[in-house]
Structures are given as structure tokens and as C-alpha cells.
N, C-alpha and C positions, 0 to 999 in steps of 0.2 A: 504493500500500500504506500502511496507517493503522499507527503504533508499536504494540509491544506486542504484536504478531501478529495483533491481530482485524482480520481482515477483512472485505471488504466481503459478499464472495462466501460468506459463513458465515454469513449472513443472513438471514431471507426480503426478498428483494429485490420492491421496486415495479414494475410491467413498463416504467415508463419511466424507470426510476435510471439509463439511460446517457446520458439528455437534459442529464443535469444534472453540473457537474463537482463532488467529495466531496474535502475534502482540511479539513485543522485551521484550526478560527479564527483568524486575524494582529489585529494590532492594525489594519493597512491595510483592515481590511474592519469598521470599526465601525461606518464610516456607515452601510453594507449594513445591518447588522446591528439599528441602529437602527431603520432606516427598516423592517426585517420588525416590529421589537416594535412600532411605531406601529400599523403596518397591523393586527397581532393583535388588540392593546391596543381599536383602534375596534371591530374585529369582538366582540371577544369582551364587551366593557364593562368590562376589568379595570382601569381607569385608574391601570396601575403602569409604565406602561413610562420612567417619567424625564425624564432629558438625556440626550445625544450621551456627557458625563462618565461619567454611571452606566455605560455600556454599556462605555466603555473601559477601567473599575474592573476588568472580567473580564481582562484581561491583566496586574493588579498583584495577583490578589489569591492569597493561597499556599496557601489549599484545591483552585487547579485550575491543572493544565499547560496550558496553550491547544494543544501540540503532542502531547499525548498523551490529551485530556482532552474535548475538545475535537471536534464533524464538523458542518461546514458544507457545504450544499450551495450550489449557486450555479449560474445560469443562462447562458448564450451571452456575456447582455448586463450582467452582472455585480450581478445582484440574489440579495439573499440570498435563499430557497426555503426553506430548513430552515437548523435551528439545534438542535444537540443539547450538552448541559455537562453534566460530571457535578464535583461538588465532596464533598469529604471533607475534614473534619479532621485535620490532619497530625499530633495530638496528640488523640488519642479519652481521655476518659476513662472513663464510665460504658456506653459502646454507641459503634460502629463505625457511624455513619451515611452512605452514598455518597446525597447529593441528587441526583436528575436534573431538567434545568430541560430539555423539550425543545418546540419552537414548529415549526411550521409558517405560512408567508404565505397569508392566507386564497386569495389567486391559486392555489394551489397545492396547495389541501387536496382530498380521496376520490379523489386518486389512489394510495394508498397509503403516504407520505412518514410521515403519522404513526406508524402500525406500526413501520416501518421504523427512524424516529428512537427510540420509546420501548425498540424490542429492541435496538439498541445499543448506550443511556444504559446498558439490563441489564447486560450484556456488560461495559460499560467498568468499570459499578460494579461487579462481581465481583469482576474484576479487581482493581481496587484495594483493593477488601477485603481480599484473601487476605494483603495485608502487614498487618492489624490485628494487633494483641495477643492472640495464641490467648483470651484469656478472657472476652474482648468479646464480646459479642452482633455479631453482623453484619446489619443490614440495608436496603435499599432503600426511599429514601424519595421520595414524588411530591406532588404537588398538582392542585386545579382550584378554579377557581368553581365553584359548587353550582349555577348555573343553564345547565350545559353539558352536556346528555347525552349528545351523542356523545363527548365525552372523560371522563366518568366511565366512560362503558362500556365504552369502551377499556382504560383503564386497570383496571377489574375483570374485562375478559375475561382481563388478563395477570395475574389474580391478586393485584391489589394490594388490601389493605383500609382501609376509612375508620376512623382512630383516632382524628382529633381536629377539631372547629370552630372557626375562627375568624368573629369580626364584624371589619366596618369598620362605624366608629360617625361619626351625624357631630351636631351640634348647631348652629342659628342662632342666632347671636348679636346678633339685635336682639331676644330674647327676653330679659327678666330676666333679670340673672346675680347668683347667691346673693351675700353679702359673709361669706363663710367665712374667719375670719382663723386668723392661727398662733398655735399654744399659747404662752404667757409663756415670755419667755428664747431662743425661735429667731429668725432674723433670716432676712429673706429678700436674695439677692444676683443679681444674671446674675454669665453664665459669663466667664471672663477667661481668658487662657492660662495663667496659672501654677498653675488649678486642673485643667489638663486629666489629671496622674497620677493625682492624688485624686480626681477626678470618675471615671476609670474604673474604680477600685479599690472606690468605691462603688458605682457603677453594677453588678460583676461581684458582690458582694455583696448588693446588693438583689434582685438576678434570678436568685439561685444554688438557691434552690429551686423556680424554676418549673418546666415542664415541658419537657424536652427542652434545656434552657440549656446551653450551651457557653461557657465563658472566653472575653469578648473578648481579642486580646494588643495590646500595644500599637501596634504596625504595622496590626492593622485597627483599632483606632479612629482612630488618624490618618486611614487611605484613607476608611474607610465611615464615619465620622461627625465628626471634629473637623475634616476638611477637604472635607467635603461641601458640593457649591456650594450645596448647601440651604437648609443650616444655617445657622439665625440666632442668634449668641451674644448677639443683642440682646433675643431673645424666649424664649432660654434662662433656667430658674431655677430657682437653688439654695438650697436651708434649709439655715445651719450654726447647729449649735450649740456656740459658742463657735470651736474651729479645728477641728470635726468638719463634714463632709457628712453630712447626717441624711437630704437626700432630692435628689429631681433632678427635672429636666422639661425633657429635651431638645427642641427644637422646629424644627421647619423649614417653611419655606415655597417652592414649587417656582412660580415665574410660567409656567414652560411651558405645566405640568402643568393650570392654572388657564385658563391660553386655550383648552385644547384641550377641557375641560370646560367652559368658558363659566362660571367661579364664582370667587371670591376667599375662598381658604379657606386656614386656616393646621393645619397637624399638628403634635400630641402626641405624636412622637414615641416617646422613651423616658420612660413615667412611674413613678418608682421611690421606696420609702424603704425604707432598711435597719431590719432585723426589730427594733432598740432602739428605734424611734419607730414604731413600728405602733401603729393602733388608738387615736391619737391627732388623727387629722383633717388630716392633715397632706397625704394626695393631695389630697385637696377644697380645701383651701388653696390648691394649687400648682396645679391644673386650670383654678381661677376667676383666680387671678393670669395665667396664661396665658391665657384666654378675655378678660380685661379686653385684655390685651396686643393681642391677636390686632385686636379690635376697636377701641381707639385706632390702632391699625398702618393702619386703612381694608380690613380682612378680614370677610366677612361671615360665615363658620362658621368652625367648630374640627371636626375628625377625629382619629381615631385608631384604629389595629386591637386587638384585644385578644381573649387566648386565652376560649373562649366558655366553658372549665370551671376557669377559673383560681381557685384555692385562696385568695385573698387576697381574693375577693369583688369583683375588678375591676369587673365588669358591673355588680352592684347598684349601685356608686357612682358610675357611669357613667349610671344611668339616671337615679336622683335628681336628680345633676345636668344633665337633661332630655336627654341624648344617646339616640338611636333607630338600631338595626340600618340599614344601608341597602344592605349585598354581604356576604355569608357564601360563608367558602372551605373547603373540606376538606379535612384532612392524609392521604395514602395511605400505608401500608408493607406490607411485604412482607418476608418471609426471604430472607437469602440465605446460610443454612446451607447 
């Protein structure tokens, strides 16, 4: 029996969900868990599945209970099969959003597992809705790569609609890189620890009118980004002006992630500048400083995701500075009024 009363058996059940045993994600079953997203990740082309780390970040992170949050399937021989999370906001501000992230092993897919996984992600996110803030919106939110049609289909047979694009963009860096410098009077710095409060206090300030933005707090910047085995505070960079953070460009580099794609590539992580220094050239600055980086570092491209209808003109500056679409993924929601 799964917490919270949803059960398994209030489901449309797979005809063969007794092969398999269903019980909440543990932290003892990361590697499983890993090794499902790997196998996805190759099938599907999403080259997001990480470290071993990332995948055990789901047991520290406080938008999801792993024991209530949480269904994992798992085989005889103790391979993970499915993988369903639903994560929520503990702290909603403007809309009640329950994410559901749910995977299937490609070993393991049209025998029904999918279905199965996305209608209990439902289920779970309801659920956890129903404690929102009466005044919040409530809704159900999903994803896919754009180049998946059985899982877009899926997911619009259950009603979910496309609201938003995302690119991943990437750029080679034995191509020209522009010599875009900073306005008179900013300085450029990498990242240190003692700027990590004000780095994320700028960072939530910079990204506060994007689209769908949520306050990082400080316990997840520490887990998901300033202690990310990623992360390089050496390719990290910062424009102060004077003892202000004017802007950022978090950076990381994953070698896994790099073997398993056959490339040496560095990401853009978070590229941001707060709305007093907009419109002063100041990403282009910081994009090419990082692109120089990346390429002294002995990395042959620069990437980055970026919202495809983002109001600050991300794309165009993106382009110019010769970066090209190379995976587009789609945002799904759905009511759960």
C-alpha cells in the first residue's frame, strides 16, 4: 500500500504490474535509478541524465517526499522499470505547480508502464495540490522532447497542453569568438564562496520576471548549484559594480556527461543580469568571457538551454553570438481545478 491512500489498484493497471514489485524511491536504489535514466537518456537522445550525484539530489531535495512522493517499480533482479516523482513547491507563490518527472526503461516500454506511471504522477499531484493556498491556481505540469511522439501523444491523450519551448543551444568554439568587452566602471571577477549569499540574491533577482521563476532558497542553491559536482567556480563569472552583483554566469562542466556524448563541451549554465544593467551588453560580455574560458579550459563548445519566448531577447543574443538550436523540448500543463 502506497501513503496517502492512492493506491495501486485505483488505477488502470498494466496486465503485467504484478511482475514487477511498486513500493517509494530509497536512496539504496539510486544506482537502479541511475542506470534507468542512462538507458532513457541513450534511447530517447535527451542527454540530461547527469551523475550517480544528481540522481541522489532526489532524496535531499524539499519539493518531494521520496516516501510519499515518490513509485518505483523494480524487477525480480532489482532493476529499476519505472520511475514516477512528483515535486511541488513547499512555498507557491504566484500558481501551485505539482511537476511530474515520470521515465520508463526502454527494456520495459508498450507494455503499459507508461500510462500507468503518468496516471499516478496525476493522482499524486492532486493530491498534493489540494494543501495549496485556496487562491492559487492549481496545476499539472509535464514535459518531452519535441522529437518523441509517442510520448507527446501520450501525454495529450491525458489532456495535457503545450505552453511553452525550450532550445538547447550549442556553439563551437574554434569559430571566432566576438571580443565584446564591459561597459566602463564594471569589473569582471569568478565566483568565491563569500559571494555565494549575494550571488543568489542576484541570481533570484535577475530571473524574477521570467516565466514561471520560482525563488531559489538557500538550501537549494547549496544542493543544486553551489555544491554541484559540476560546477566550476573557476569558469564561473561575475560583473560587480563597485560591491554590487550587476550580473552572473554560472557555469559547469559535467566529464560524464561529455564521454557519453563523445564531445568536450562546457554549459552556460545560469546567464543573468539584474534589470539596473540591462541593455547595456553586458550578457555578450559575460557569454564571450565564458566561451574564451571554456576554450582555454581545452573544451570544444559552449551550450546552454534557454526559454524559446523569453522577454529579454535571450535567443537573438544567442544567435548573434553564432549559437544554433540543436534539441527543442516542450512545456505541458494541464488543470487540476
Amino acid at each position: 500500500m502506497l501513503t496517502q491512500q492512492l493506491e495501486l489498484d485505483q488505477l488502470p493497471s498494466p496486465p503485467d504490474i504484478a511482475s514487477y514489485t511498486w513500493r517509494p524511491a530509497r536512496r539504496a536504489n539510486a544506482p537502479a535509478i541511475y542506470q534507468l535514466r542512462l538507458a532513457a537518456d541513450k534511447a530517447d537522445g535527451g542527454g540530461g541524465a547527469g551523475t550517480l550525484q544528481d540522481t541522489e539530489r532526489l532524496f535531499e531535495d524539499s519539493w518531494v517526499n521520496p516516501e510519499t512522493d515518490t513509485l518505483l517499480a523494480l524487477t525480480p533482479e532489482g532493476q529499476a522499470a519505472a520511475l514516477v516523482c512528483v515535486f511541488l513547491n513547499p512555498q507557491p507563490e504566484e500558481e501551485a505547480r505539482a511537476f511530474i518527472w515520470d521515465d520508463v526503461h526502454p527494456e520495459h516500454r508498450g507494455r503499459g508502464l507508461e500510462a500507468f506511471a503518468l496516471a499516478w504522477g496525476e493522482a499524486r499531484g492532486r493530491q498534493r495540490l489540494q494543501a495549496a493556498p485556496d487562491h492559487l491556481l492549481r496545476v499539472l505540469r509535464n514535459g518531452s522532447p519535441d522529437h518523441l511522439p509517442q510520448r507527446i501523444a501520450l501525454l495529450e491523450s491525458r489532456g495535457f497542453k503545450r505552453i511553452r519551448y525550450f532550445y538547447r543551444m550549442r556553439r563551437a568554439l574554434w569559430q571566432t569568438i566576438p571580443d565584446h568587452q564591459l561597459p566602463e566602471g564594471l569589473t569582471l571577477r569568478t565566483y568565491s564562496p563569500e559571494l555565494r549569499d549575494a550571488l543568489r540574491e542576484a541570481f533570484n533577482e535577475s530571473f524574477s520576471d521570467h516565466w514561471n521563476f520560482e525563488p531559489v532558497t538557500e538550501e537549494d542553491w547549496r544542493i543544486f548549484f553551489i555544491e554541484r559536482e559540476t560546477f566550476r567556480p573557476d569558469l564561473t563569472f561575475i560583473v560587480m559594480d563597485g560591491g554590487e552583483i550587476a550580473a552572473h554566469s554560472l557555469n559547469r562542466v559535467d566529464p560524464e556527461e561529455n564521454a557519453r556524448q563523445g564531445l568536450k563541451e562546457g554549459w552556460v549554465g545560469q546567464l543573468g543580469t539584474r534589470r539596473a544593467w540591462r541593455k547595456r551588453g553586458i550578457a555578450s560580455a559575460l557569454l564571450c568571457e565564458s566561451m574564451r574560458a571554456f576554450k582555454a579550459g581545452g573544451l570544444d563548445y559552449a551550450a546552454l538551454g534557454v526559454d524559446a519566448e523569453n522577454l529579454t531577447g535571450a535567443v537573438a543574443i544567442y544567435e548573434r553570438l553564432g549559437f544554433v538550436p540543436v534539441k527543442r523540448f516542450i512545456a505541458f500543463a494541464k488543470s487540476a481545478e
